[in-house]
N, C-alpha and C positions, 0 to 999 in steps of 0.2 A: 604222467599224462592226465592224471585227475585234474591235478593244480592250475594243469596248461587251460584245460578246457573251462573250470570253475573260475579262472581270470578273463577268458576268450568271453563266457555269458556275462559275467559282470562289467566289461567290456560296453559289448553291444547296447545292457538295459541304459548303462549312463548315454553313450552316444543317444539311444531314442530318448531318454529321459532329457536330454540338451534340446533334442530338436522339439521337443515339447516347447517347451519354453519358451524358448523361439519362437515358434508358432504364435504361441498365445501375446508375446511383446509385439510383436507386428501389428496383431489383428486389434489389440489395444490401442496400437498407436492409430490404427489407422479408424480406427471407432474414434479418439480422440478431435482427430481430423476433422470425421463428420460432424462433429457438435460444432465447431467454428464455422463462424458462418464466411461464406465466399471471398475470397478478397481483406481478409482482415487474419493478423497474426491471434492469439491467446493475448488478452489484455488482464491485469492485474488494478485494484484500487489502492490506496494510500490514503491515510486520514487528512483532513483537512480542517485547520480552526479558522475562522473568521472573524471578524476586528470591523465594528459599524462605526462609525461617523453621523449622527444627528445633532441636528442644534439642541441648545442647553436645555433653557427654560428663560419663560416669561413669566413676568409679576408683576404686580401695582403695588402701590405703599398699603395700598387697604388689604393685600393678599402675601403677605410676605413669605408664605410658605411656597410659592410657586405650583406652577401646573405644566406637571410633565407630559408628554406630549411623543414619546420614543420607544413605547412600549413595543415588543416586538414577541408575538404569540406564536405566530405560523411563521415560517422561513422554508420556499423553495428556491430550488438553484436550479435554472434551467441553462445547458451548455450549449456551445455554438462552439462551432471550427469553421472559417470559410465562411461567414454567413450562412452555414448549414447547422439548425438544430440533432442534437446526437441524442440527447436524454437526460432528464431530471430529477433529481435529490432531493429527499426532505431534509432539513438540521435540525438539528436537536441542540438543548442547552444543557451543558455541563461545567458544573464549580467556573461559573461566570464566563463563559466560553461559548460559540455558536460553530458544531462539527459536524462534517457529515465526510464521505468517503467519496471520491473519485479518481476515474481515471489515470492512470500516469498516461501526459500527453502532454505539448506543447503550442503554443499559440493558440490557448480559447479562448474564447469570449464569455463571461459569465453573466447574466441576467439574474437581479434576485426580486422575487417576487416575495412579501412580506403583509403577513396578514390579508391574504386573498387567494386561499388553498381552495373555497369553492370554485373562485373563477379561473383558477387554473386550471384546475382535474377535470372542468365542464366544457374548455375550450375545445373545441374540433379539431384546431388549426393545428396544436403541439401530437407535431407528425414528423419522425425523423428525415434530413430533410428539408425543411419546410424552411423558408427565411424568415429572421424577427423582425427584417422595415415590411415587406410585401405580405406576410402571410400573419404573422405570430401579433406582433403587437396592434395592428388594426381591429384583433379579435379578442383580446383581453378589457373586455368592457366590465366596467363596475354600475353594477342596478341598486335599486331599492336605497333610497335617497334619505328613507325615513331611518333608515338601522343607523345613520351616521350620529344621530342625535345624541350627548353623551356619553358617546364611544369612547371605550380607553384603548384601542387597539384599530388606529385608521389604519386606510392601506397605505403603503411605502412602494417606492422602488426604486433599483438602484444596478448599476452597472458596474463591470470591473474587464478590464480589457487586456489583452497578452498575457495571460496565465500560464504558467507552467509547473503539470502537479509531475512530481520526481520522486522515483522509487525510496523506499527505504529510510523516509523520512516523515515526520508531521510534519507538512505543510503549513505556513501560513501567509494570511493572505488579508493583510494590511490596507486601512485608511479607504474602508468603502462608507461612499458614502449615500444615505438614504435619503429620495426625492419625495416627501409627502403626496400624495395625489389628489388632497384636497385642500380649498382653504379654510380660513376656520374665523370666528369672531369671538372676538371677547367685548363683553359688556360689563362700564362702570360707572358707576352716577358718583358725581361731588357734588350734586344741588341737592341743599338741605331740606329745599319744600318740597320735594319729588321724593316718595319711595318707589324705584324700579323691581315689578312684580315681575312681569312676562316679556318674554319674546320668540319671536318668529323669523322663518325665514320664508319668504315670497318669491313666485319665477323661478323655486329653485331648477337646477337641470337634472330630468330625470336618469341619466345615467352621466359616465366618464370614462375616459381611459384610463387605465392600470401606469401606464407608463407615457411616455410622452411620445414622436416622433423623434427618431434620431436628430433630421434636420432642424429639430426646434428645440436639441437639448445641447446648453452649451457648460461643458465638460469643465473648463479652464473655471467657468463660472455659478459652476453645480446650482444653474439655474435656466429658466424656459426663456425662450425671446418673447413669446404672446400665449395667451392663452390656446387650447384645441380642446371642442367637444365634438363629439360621432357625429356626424351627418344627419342621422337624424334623429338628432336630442330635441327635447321636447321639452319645455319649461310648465312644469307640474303646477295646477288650477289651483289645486288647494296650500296651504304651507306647510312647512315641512315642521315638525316636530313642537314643542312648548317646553320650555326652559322657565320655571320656577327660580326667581333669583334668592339667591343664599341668604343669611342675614347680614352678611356686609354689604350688600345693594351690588353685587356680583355675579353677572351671565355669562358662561362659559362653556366650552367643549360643545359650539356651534357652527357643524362641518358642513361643507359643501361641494360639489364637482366644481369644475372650471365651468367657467360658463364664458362663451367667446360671441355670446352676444353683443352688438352694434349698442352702444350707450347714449348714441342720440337719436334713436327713435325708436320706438314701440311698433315693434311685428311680429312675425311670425315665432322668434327667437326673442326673449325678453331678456332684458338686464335681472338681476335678481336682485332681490330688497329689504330689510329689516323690517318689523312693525314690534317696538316698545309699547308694553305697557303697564299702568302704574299709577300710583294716586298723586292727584297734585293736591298740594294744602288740605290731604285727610280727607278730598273727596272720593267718589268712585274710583274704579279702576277706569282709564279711556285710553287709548292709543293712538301712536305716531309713526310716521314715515320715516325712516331713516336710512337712506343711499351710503354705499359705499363710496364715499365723496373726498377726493383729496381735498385736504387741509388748506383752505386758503383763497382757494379761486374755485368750488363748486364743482369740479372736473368729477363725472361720476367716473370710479374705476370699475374693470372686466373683473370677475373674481377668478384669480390667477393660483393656480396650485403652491403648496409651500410658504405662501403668505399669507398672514397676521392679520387680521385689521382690529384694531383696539380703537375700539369706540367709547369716548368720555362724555357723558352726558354734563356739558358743562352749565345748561340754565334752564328751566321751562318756564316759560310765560305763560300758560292756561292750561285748562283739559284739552282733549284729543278729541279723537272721535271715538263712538258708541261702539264700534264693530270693528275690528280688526281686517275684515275683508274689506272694507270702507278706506282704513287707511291706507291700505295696500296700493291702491287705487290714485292717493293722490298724494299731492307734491306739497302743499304750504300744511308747515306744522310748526307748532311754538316749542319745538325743543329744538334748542341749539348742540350741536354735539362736534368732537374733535377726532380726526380720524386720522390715526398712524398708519400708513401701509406698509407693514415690516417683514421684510425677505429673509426668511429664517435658513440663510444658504450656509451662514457660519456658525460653529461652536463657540456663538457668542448668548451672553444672558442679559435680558433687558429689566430695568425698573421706568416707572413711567407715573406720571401724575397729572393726569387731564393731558393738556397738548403738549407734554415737554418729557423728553424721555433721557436717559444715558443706556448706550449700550456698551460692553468688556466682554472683552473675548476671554477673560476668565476670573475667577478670585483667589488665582493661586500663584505664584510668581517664585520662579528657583534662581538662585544665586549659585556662581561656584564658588568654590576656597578661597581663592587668591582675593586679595581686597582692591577695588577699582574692578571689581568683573560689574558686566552691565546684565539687563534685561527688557525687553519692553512689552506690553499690552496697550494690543490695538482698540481703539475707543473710537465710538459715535455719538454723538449729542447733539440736540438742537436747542441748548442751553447757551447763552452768551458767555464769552472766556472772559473771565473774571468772576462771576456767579457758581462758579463750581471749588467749593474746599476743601481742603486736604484736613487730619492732624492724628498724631499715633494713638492708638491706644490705651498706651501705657508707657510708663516711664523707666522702664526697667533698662531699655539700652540708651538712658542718657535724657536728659530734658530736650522738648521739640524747639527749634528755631526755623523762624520764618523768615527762608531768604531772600522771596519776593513772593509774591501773590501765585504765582506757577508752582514754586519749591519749598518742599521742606528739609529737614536732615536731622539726626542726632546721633551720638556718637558713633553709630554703628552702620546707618544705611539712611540714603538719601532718594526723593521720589520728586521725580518732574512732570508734569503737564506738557506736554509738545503740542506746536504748531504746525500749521503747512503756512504755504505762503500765501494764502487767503486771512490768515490768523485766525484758524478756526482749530478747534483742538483733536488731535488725532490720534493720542498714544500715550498713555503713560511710561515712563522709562525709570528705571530701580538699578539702584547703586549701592555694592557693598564697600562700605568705607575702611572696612577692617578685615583681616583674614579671621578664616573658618575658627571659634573659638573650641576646642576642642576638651577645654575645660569646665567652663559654665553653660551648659547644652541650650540655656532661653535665651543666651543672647546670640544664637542663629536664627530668631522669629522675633516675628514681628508683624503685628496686626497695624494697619492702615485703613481709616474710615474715607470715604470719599462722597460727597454729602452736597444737595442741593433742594433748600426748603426741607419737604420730606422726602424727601429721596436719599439712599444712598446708599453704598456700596459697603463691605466688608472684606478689605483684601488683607491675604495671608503672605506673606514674606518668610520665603524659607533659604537658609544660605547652605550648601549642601559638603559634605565632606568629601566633594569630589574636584578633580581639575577640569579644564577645558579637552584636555586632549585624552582623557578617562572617555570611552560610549557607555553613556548611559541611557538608560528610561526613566524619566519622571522622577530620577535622584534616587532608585531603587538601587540599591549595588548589588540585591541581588540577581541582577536583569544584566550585570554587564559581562558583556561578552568576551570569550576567553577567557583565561586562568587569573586567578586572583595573582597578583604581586604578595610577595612576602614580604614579610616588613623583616 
């Protein structure tokens, strides 16, 4: 009877001791409950890397080191579902990499705002919610016109559309690419009786937008149709900053908002305008007017975000004027100068010398194994075809023969100049003559010069120990996907 009743107690404590428990998983779950908010399940984050896309770099034959232009300091990520803003990310860089953590979720929209964390965090508008055409991007205005002035860290922005971030995986999230928000000048004298000391920018626009309008940004062509500033931008009295030029008679890293001012006539909204200054024949410093002027026929251009203008002072016939607010003011001046307007939409690199430039979309060029595999880079030039040469840099894969004025070849790899049917040249195209040499590893390179006066290119030729139907990156093997083959 002891044992009955010492089992019947120990019995009972467990059953309450169960219903404890109970208790308490319920009252947890249902506390769990209250922390989620109305109408939404528990959501989890997932790392995510990101992969930018800016143009290369620009140079002149005076500047051969180039001036980068992609610098990327602050990175938010603002997300959209629906045209409805949810909420924003900072990213962080790591071992060459741009990560931050969101959502597992499907079909968003991402927004990256880059190098503009003040004007983000200050905006009203980034309200869950809220739409980026109506509410968000009409409010991300960029001020203070003066900070722009040899900035290494303009602002950017940049889009990426049907995202989907999936559990249990690093994410990544490829081939975004970043839209400048301003445009920028470079200044460069080849006249030898002109030393260019100073310059300025005039009319600049006192503010901009962060981003463009949807309807004015065309995706296919990661570029604007027309210029757009705020409503009620106002073109600044005074000029905007002083650029000391370098000692190679070089002015650079001179930014500006768009300015979507009317270019033939002077009102309320002004065009914006250069004023060089400098000594002529080792006199004074005096100053000149200089419009951002298509090449050719005098066309003043809007200063349009994401593009270039490379300004070549190609002659001066006298001094300036005394003031620089003076020259600001007026239109006849004895400097002649050349003006490239160049849309830095693609991972292309330019060199340029006064009015004549060549642009490549790169100086690296992969081969596969097999011999007869092809490759081509795309090219711009406003050089005449014939005036542009080829020839290898060394002779280690075979003496160069010149098989017409377009082509060269030796034993190992051949390089062609293409046409379109304007006979203007469009591409270079690379030929391996021989399969992948697996035994003397330099005769899968090969440097190629590409050369016009002072101008010219340094391409690298590399033939890669991989086939066509191998996925690779960049001739990395170790980037390719699934299992290695055993040999």
């Amino acid at each position: 009877m002891i044992e009955l009743r010492i089992m019947t107690g120990t019995l009972k404590y467990l059953s309450w001791l169960m219903g404890v428990i109970l208790l308490c998983t319920i009252s947890c779950s249902d506390k769990e409950k209250e922390d989620t908010p109305p109408g939404e399940t528990e959501r989890t984050e997932e790392e995510v890397e990101m992969h930018f896309l800016t143009p290369a770099q620009t140079y002149s034959v005076t500047d051969p080191g180039g001036i980068t232009e992609r610098t990327i300091k602050e990175l938010d990520v603002l997300v959209f579902k629906n045209d409805e803003y949810q909420y924003r990310r900072q990213a962080y860089l790591s071992a060459g990499t741009y990560r931050t953590t969101l959502r597992v979720d499907n079909g968003l929209t991402l927004y990256f705002a880059v190098n503009a964390r003040s004007v983000v965090e200050s905006c009203p508008e980034i309200v869950e919610g809220k739409s980026w055409d109506n509410d968000i991007q009409p409010a991300l205005i960029l001020n203070n016109p003066t900070s722009l002035i040899g900035s290494d860290s303009i602002p950017m922005w940049g889009i990426k559309e049907n995202v989907n971030i999936v559990p249990a995986v690093v994410n990544q999230i490829e081939g975004i690419f970043l839209l400048r928000a301003v445009a920028s000048a470079d200044i460069y004298n080849s006249e030898e009786d002109f030393v260019l000391k100073e310059a300025y920018i005039y009319f600049a626009p006192d503010k901009g937008y962060l981003a463009p309008t949807s309807s004015n940004y065309v995706a296919s062509d990661k570029s604007v149709i027309v210029p757009e500033s705020p409503a009620d931008m106002a073109n600044l009295t005074q000029s905007v900053g002083f650029q000391e030029a370098t000692g190679g008679n070089i002015i650079y890293k001179l930014y500006l908002y768009e300015n979507d001012a009317p270019t033939d006539v002077i009102g309320p909204k002004r065009f914006s305008r250069l004023v060089l200054g400098g000594s002529y024949l080792d006199g004074p410093v005096t100053y000149y007017p200089v419009d951002f002027a298509e090449d050719g026929n005098n066309t003043i251009l809007q200063a349009t975000r994401n593009f270039k203008y490379l300004v070549n002072i190609s002659a001066v016939n006298g001094p300036g004027y005394e003031d620089p607010d003076i020259a600001s003011e007026e239109f006849d001046s004895r400097m002649t100068v050349n003006v490239i307007d160049w849309n830095m939409k693609e991972d292309h690199e330019l060199v340029f010398d006064g009015p004549h430039y060549i642009s490549l979309e790169s100086k690296y060029v992969y081969l596969f194994k097999p011999a007869g595999s092809k490759n081509t880079l795309s090219m711009t030039t406003n050089i005449e075809t014939g005036k542009i040469q080829m020839e290898f840099m060394d002779s280690g894969n075979g003496a160069m023969v010149e098989v017409d004025n377009l082509t060269i070849q030796n034993d190992r790899f051949k390089v062609e100049i293409l046409l379109d049917s304007n006979e203007e040249i469009y591409a270079l195209r690379f030929t391996a003559l021989q399969e992948y040499d697996p035994d003397v590893k330099s005769h899968n390179f090969q440097d190629v010069r590409l050369y016009s006066n002072r101008m010219e290119f340094v391409i690298t030729i590399e033939q890669l120990d991989e086939s066509p139907n191998e996925w690779i990156d960049g001739g990395n093997k170790e980037t390719t996907i699934g299992e290695e083959e055993e040999d």
